[in-house]
N, C-alpha and C positions, 0 to 999 in steps of 0.2 A: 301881779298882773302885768301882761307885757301886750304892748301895742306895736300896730302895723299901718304904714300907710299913711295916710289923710288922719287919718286918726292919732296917731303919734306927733303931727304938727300940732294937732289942734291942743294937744294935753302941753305943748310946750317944749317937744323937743324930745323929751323925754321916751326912753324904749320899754323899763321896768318902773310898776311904781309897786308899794309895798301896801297894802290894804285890808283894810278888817270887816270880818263879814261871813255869815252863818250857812249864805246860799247866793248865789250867782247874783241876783239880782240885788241882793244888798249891796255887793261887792263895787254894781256897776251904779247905782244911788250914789257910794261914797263916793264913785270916779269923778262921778260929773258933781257933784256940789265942791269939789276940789278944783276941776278945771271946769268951769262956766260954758268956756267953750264948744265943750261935747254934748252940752244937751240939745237933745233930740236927733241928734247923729247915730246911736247907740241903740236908746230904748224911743218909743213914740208915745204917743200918749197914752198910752193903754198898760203905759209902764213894761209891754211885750219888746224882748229883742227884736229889733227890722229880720227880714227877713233874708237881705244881703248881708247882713253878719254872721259871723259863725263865730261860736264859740266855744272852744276847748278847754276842758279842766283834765290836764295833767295825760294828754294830747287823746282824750275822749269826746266827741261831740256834749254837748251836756246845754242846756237851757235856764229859763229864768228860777226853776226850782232844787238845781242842783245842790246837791248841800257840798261844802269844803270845809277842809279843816285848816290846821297851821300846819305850812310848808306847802301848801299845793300848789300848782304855777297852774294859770287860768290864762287863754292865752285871746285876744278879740283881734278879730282879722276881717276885712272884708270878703265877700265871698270871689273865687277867681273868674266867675264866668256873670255875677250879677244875681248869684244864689239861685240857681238851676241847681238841679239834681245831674249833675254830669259826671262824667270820668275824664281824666286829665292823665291823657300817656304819655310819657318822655323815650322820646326814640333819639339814640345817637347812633350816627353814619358817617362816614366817612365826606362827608360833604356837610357835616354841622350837626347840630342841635334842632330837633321839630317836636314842637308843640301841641300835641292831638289834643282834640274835646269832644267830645260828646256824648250821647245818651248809648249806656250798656244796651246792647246788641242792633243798636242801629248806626246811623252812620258819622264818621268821624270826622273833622275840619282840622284843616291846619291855622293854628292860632298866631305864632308865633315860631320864630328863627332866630338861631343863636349859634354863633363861631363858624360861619357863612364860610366852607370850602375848608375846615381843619375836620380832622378825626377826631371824633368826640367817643371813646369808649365807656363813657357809664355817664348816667344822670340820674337824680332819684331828689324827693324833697322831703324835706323833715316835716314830717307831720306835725310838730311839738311845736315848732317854730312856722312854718311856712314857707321858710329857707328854701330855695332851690341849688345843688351841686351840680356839678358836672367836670370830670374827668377829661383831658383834652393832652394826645398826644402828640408833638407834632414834629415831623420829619426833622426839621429844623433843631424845634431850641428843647423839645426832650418832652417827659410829663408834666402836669401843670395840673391841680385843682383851683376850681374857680369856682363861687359863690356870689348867688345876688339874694337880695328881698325881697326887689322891688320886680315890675315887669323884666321879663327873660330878654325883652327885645331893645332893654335900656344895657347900664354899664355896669360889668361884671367885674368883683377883686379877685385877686391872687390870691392863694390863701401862702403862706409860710410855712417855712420849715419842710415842704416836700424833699424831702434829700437823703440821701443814703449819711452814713455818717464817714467822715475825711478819713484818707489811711488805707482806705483799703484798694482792691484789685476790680470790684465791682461796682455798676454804677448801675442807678433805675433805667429798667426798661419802659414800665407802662403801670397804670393804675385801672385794676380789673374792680373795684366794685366796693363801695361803699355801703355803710353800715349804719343806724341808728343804733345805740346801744339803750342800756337800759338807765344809766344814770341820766343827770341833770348835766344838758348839753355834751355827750358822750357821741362819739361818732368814731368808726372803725373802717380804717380802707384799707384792701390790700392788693399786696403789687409784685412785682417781678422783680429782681430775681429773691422769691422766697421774703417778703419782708412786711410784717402788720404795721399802718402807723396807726396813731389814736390822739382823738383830739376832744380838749376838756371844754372849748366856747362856742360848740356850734359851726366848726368847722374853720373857722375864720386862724387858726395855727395847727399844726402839727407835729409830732414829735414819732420818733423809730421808737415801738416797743423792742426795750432791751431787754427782758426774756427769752423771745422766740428768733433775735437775730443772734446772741449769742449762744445760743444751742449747742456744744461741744460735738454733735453728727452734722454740722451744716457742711463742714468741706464734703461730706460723700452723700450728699442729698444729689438726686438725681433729677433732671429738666424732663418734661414732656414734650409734646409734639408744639404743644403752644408756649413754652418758656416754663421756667421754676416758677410758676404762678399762686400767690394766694387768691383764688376766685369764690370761695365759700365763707361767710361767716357767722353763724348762727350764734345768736345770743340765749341768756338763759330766761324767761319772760319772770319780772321781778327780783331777779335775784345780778346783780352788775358783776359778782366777780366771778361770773361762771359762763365761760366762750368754748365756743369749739369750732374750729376751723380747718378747712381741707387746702392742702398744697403737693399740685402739682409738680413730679408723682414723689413727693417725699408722706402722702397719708395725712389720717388724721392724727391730730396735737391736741388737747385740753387743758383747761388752765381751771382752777375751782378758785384762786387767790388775784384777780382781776390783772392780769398776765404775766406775774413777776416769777411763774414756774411754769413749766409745763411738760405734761407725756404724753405718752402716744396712743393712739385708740385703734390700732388695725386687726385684732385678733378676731377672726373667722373671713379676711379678705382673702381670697385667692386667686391670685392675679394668673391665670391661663399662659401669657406670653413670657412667665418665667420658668427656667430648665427648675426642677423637682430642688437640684441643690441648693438653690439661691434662695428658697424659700423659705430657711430659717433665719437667714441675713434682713436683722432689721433695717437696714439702709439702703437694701432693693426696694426698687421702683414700685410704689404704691400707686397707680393714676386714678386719684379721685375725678371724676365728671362735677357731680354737683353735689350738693347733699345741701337738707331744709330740715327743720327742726317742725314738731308738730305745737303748733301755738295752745292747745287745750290740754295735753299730753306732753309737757319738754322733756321728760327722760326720752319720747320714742322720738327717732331721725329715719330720712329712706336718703337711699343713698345711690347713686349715677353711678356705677363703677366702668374702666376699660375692661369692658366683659362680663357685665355681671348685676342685678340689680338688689338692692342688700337692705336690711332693717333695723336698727336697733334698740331695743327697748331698756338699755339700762346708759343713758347718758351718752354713748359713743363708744363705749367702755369695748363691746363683742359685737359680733353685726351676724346675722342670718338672711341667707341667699333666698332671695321672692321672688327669681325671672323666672321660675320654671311652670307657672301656670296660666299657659295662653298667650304669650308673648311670643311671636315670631322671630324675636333674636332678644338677648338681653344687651347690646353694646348700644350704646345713644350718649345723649348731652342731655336735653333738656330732661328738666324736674321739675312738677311745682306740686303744692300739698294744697286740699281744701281747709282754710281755717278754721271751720265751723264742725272739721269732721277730722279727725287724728286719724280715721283709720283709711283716710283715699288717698291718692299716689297719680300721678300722670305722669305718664312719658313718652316720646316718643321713638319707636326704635328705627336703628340702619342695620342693614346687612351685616355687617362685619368692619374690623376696625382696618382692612385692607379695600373693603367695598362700601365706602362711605355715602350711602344712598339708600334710601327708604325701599322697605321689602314691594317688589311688583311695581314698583315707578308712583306709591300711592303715599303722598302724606294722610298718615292716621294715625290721630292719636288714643293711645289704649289706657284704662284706670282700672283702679281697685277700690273696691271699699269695703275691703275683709283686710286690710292689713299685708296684704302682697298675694294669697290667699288662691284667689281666682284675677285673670285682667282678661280685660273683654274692650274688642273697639268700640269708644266712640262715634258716634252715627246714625246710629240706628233708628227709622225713623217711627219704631211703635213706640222708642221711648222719649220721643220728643226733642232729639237731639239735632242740629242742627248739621250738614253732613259736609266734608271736607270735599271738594271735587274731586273724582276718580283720574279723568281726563278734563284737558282742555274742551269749553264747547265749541260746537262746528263754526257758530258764525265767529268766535273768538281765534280761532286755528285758520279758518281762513283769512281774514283782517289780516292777522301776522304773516302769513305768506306772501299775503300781497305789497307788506310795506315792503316784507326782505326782499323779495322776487324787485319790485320797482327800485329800490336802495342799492341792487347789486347791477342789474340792467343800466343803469343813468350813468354807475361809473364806472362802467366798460365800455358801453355802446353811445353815449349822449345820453342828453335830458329831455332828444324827443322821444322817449318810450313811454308810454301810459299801459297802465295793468286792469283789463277788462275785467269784469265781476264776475265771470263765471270761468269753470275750468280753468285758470291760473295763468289765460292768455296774453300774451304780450301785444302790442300794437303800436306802430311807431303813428306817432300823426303826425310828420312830413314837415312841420314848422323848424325842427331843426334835425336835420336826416346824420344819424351818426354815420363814420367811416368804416366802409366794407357791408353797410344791412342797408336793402333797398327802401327806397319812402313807402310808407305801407306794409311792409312783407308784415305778416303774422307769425310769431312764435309761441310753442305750446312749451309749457315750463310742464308738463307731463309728457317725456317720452312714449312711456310704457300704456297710454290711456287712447286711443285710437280717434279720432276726431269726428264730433258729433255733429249730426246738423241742423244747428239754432232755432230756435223758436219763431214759430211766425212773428213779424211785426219788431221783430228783436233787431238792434246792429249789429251785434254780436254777431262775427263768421260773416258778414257781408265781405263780397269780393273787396278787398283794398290791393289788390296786386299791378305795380306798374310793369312796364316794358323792363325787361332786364338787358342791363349792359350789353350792345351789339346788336338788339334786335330793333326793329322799326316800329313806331306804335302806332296805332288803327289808325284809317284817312280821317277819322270824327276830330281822333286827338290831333295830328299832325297840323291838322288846319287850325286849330284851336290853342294858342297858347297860353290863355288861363285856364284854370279849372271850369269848365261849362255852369254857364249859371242854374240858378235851382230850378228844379223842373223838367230839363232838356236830358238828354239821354248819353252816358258814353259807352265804352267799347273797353271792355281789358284785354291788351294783348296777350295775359299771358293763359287763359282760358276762353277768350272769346263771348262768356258774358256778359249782356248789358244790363244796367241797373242805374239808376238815379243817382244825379249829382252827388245826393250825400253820401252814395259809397265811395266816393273817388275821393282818397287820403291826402293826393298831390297832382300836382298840374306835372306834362311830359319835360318841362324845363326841369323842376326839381328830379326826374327822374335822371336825363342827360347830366346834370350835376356831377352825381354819383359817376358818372362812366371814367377811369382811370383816363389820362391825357395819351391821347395818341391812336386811340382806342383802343377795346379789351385784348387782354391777350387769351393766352391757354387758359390759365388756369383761374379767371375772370367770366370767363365763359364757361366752365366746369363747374362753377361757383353757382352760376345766373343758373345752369338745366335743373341744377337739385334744387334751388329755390324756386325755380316756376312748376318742378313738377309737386310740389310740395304747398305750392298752393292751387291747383291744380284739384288735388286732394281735398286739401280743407273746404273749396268751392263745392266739392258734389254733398 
């Protein structure tokens, strides 16, 4: 039995203890008449597990009537959220490690942050353990795995042994994606260029499998577009010394002797961007995408290919082409399988591996559940699917117009620009008048769209036009040199409409401001006509 937490202090320190016992709840009787300490931490009076513990036999949820034999590892953890029914997402980005929780299909919180402004390319936690990894490349000092226990947001170890081995010409690029295996603390990561490592504690050391680096074809294994990458590794469920794994584009590898041999699984790939002759040449470019193993079925796999979407139902051994029914393109990346169901497949496709962009500008993702058979999009709302946005919506597309339109205006013109709510209009309010745009003037960020005239009762399109450069402003303004207080009436020179104080953007000083020293010349005044008669315009 192995402890976590508050709870492992309390037994003494201790991580494993060794325990006899028919069913869970015996198991955890012996713990605590052992350690005094844990009663009532565990079970409550009712001799019922709390219901912020969880507990795992042999990394299965399981309860107080579980029955266990000898050898099974029983694992008591507190729950991560307080024993909710949540989902715990590990997202790495290039700005760190995030933490998501929440309840399937609704909404998600950030919990926690880890390696705050490093690339974190893969995270994932051992279920068996509770262990959390995370992969972390960094510009600097190279790839790095890191492992905690405890909270993500406390202090993470190194793990050891990440290294290519001395001597040679190559050195690690990056570490694509860790692996539970199927033994006792068994973990698989693989990495660039071309290299599985495998590790026996849980993470916590590492060592290079020397089967699959010593390969006698590795000098003419070929790199993809993303590096010599091992990004796939599908284990065999039950059985530890049966893997199979995909590398970028050297294909798929197998190993049935837990990795101390291994060959190849590519027979029925047909890779489209190789000439006809290359195609008997084991050593051409295989580009595996993804490939996932089916958990209730492990002979059958679906597989991602460059170009092509493939299935195999004898180990990895041959593969058979499934993109030809109802898929708008077969080239994509992502893959994932339903567990509960051997025969579904998702994916989603792009155009072509030259037009790397979703067919129609639509993310959709499309499935199977014949086996590759028929694919049809998800969507669909008689079947209760939940539908991917076609387009952006309108109040969301304009919002974003308006940051850019405001974001690009302030840092050409100043920071007195404000971006009105309708039609995508511009309007300076005169508090700080940028160089060369009068206080006031109106700008439409629609050329093409002819100017409308505003809503009653709206500000929106009220006159803000001052005196432009050279001209002389109404005798109201002249005599007045603040802004007319509220209430009173001015005069716009450059259309002759009056309207209340609150249309007038600027007083006639800030307008004189603007006027070049000396007064305007040519083309200052050629400048001022198409602006006055332009607003002019926007007034009728």
């Amino acid at each position: 039995m192995r402890l976590r937490g508050t709870l492992r202090e309390l037994a003494g320190g201790e991580r494993e203890h060794r325990i006899e016992g028919a069913t869970v709840l015996e198991l955890l009787r012996s713990l605590e008449a052992r350690h005094p300490p844990l009663r009532g931490w565990i079970l409550d009076e009712r001799e019922r597990v709390r219901r912020h513990i969880n507990v795992f036999v042999n990394g299965e949820r399981g309860g107080e009537a579980t029955a266990v034999r000898c050898g099974d590892r029983v694992e008591v953890l507190p729950a991560i959220t307080g024993g909710c029914a949540v989902t715990e997402l590990l997202v790495g980005t290039k700005k760190g490690l995030f933490v998501l929780e929440g309840e399937p299909g609704g909404r998600f919180e950030v919990r926690a942050r880890a390696f705050a402004g490093q690339p974190v390319d893969y995270a994932m936690r051992d279920r068996r353990t509770g262990r959390l990894l995370a992969t972390v490349t960094s510009p600097f000092y190279g790839p790095k795995i890191f492992y905690t226990d405890g909270d993500p947001t406390g202090e993470w170890q190194q793990a050891d042994g990440v290294a290519l081995p001395g001597g040679g010409e190559q050195a690690l690029e990056r570490i694509w994606v860790i692996v539970a295996g199927e033994g006792d603390g068994i973990l698989y990561a693989g990495g660039d260029p071309g290299v599985l490592f495998e590790s026996h504690d849980g993470g916590a050391s590492w060592k290079v499998n020397a089967g699959l680096w010593g390969q006698p074809s590795r000098p003419h294994w070929q790199p993809g577009g993303g590096g010599l990458c091992v990004h796939s590794i599908c284990t065999w469920p039950g059985d530890p010394d049966r893997l199979a794994i995909a590398v970028s584009a050297a294909g798929m590898w197998l190993t049935e002797d837990g990795g101390r041999t291994w060959r190849r699984g590519n027979a029925g790939l047909h890779p489209r961007y190789l000439p006809a002759e290359a195609l008997t040449d084991e050593n051409a470019g295989r580009c595996v995408h993804r490939v996932e193993r089916a958990p209730l079925r492990p002979e059958r796999l679906f597989m991602q290919f460059h170009g092509g979407v493939y299935r195999s139902d004898d180990g990895g051994e041959s593969w058979h082409d499934i993109g030809g029914g109802g898929l708008p393109s077969d080239f994509g990346f992502p893959l994932a399988l339903d567990p509960a169901d051997p025969d579904s497949a998702f994916v989603i496709p792009l155009v072509a591996d030259m037009d790397r962009v979703t067919p129609g500008g639509h993310v959709r993702v499309y499935e199977t559940r014949d086996g590759g058979a028929r694919w049809t999009a998800r969507g669909g709302r008689s079947a209760g699917h939940r539908r991917l946005p076609d387009r952006a919506a309108p109040g969301l597309r304009a919002r974003r117009a308006r940051r850019a339109a405001r974001a690009l205006f302030r840092r050409h013109l100043g920071r007195g620009i404000r971006l009105a709510r309708r039609r995508g209009e511009l309007v300076d309010r005169g508090d700080a008048p940028a160089p060369g745009l009068l206080a006031g003037h109106r700008l439409s960020a629609r050329a093409d769209s002819p100017p409308r005239r505003p809503r009653r009762g709206s500000t929106l399109g009220r006159c803000a036009q001052q005196p432009s450069p050279g001209s002389s402003p109404c005798s109201r303004q002249r005599r007045r040199r603040r802004a007319p207080p509220p209430g009173s009436r001015a005069t716009c020179a450059a259309c002759s409409r009056t309207g209340s104080s609150a249309r007038s953007r600027a007083s006639p000083r800030s307008a004189r401001a603007l006027a070049p020293p000396g007064g305007p010349d040519r083309r200052s005044r050629s400048q001022a006509g198409r602006l006055a008669r332009r607003a002019r315009r926007a007034c009728r």
